[in-house]
N, C-alpha and C positions, 0 to 999 in steps of 0.2 A: 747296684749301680750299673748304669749304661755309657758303654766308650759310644759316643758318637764319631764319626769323620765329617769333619766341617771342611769345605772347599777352601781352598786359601791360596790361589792364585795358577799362574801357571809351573813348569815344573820341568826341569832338563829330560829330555824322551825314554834317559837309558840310567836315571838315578836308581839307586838302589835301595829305594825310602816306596814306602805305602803309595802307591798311585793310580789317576784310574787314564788310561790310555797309553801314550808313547811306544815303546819300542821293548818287546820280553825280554831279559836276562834269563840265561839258560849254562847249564853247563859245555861245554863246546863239544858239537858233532848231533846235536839234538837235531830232529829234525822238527819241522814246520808242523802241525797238528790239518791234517786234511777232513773234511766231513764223510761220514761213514755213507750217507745218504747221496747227495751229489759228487762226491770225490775232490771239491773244490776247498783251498784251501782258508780255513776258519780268521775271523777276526779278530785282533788283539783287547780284551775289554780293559783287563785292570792286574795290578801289580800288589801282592800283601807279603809284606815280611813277618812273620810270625812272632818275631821278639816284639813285636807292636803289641802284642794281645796282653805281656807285662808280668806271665807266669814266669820266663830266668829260664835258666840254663837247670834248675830243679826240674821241670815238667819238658825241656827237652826241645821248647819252641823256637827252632832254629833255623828253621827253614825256609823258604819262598816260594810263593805260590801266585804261579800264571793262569790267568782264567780266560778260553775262548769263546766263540759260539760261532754258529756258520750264520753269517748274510748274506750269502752268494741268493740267495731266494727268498727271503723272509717271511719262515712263516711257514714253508714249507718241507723243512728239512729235523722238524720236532727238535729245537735246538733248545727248549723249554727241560727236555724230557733229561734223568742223568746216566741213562742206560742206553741211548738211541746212538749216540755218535752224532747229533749234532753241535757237540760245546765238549770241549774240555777243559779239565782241570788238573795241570801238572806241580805236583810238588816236588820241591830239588835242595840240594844242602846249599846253605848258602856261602860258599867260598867255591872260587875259579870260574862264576857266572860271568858272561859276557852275552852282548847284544847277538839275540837271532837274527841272523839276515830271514831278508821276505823273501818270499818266492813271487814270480811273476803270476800278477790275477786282475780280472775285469772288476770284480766290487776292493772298496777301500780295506784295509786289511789293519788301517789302525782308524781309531777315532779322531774326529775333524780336531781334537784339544787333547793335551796335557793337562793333566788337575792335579795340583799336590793335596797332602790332605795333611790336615793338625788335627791331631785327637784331643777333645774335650769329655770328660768324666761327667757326667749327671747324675745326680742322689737317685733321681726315678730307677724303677727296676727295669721297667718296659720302655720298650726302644716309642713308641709311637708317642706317650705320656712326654717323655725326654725328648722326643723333636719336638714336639710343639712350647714348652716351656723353654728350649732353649734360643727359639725364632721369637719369642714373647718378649724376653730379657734381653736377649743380642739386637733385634729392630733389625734381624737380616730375616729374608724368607725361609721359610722350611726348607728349598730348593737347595738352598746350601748346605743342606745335610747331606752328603753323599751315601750315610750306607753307617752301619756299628759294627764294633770290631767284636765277636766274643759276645757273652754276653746270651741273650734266648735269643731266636729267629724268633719273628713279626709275621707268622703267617697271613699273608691274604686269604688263601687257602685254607684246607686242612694241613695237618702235617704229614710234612714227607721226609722228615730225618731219614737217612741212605744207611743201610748197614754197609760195610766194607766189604767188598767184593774179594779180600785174602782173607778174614777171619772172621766175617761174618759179623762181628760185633758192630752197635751204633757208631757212626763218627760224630764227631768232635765239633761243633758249629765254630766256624772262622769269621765268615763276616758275610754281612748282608748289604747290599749294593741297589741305591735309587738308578734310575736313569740315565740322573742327571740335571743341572738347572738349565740350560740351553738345549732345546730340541734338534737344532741342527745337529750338534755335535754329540747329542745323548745315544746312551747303548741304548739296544733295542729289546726289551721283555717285554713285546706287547701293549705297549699304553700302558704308561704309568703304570706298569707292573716293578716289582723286586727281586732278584736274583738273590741266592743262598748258597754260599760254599763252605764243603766241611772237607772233615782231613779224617786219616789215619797215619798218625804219623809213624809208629811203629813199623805200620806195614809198608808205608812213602806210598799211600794210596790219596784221593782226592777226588771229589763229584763235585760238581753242578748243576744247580736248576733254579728254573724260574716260575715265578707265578703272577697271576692277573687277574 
């Protein structure tokens, strides 16, 4: 089965629910995620609570996971890449989170929209199979699919599962993220490209990357 995120309206900026934009929840005294490349400070993309993925408090999925990327230059700062410093991805337990303040910056540092998301189940196994039959039967566009929770990554690419940078083992696929239905306010991976975030949770490690 594939967990889709279907778009389902707008969404309070500092909820504590699956989202893609608004405002991080972080532990208090975190700081701001700067790009390793330009020094400037990265963009807010999306918001995943982990007990969303539906494994329980068995397999441990408890955490929240903040995902950035640098747009201070786009395009130039390999914010594509999960080793380069331009995008992170912070994983945190979830209790005593509070909204990060922004730091002062010349590009926008959150997305023009707030988008909640409601997860829908699909028999299909593949996430690509499962968007299209669920745009077919719903009469809404594909575009309202934001992204699967879990599940396999939909390489555009080849594959680039991350080993964990403390134990070297594969990580964990969390979720894969479209764009967006609105251009104006969509993250950026390149045209119609997909971003891919995994985890070690053991270690409280986490990567990201994108592809096109």
């Amino acid at each position: 089965m594939t967990t889709l995120m279907i778009e389902a309206g707008p969404s309070a900026p500092d909820a504590l629910v699956t989202r893609t934009g608004g405002v991080p929840l972080a532990p208090a005294c975190t700081e701001w995620p700067y790009c390793a490349s330009c020094e400037g400070p990265m963009q807010f993309l999306a918001q995943v609570v982990l007990n969303d993925l539906g494994e329980g408090d068995e397999e441990g999925r408890q955490g929240v996971l903040a995902l950035f990327a640098c747009q201070n230059d786009p395009g130039m700062c390999d914010d594509w890449d999960p080793h380069s410093g331009g995008n992170r991805a912070l994983l945190f337990p979830p209790d005593g989170l509070e909204p990060l303040p922004q730091p002062e910056a010349e590009a926008p540092l959150a997305l023009g929209e707030v988008r909640a998301v409601v997860l829908e189940r699909a028999s299909e196994d593949d996430y690509d199979p499962a968007r299209e039959a669920w745009a077919a039967e719903s009469g809404r566009p594909e575009s309202s699919v934001l992204g699967q929770l879990g599940g396999h990554p939909a390489w555009i690419q080849a594959d680039e599962t991350p080993s964990c940078p403390s134990c070297a083992r594969a990580m964990s696929f969390i979720v894969q993220l479209e764009e967006g239905p609105d251009h104006s306010t969509a993250m950026n991976f390149g045209g119609a490209g997909c971003a891919y975030a995994f985890a070690c949770e053991p270690c409280g490690q986490a990567l990201l990357l994108w592809q096109c």
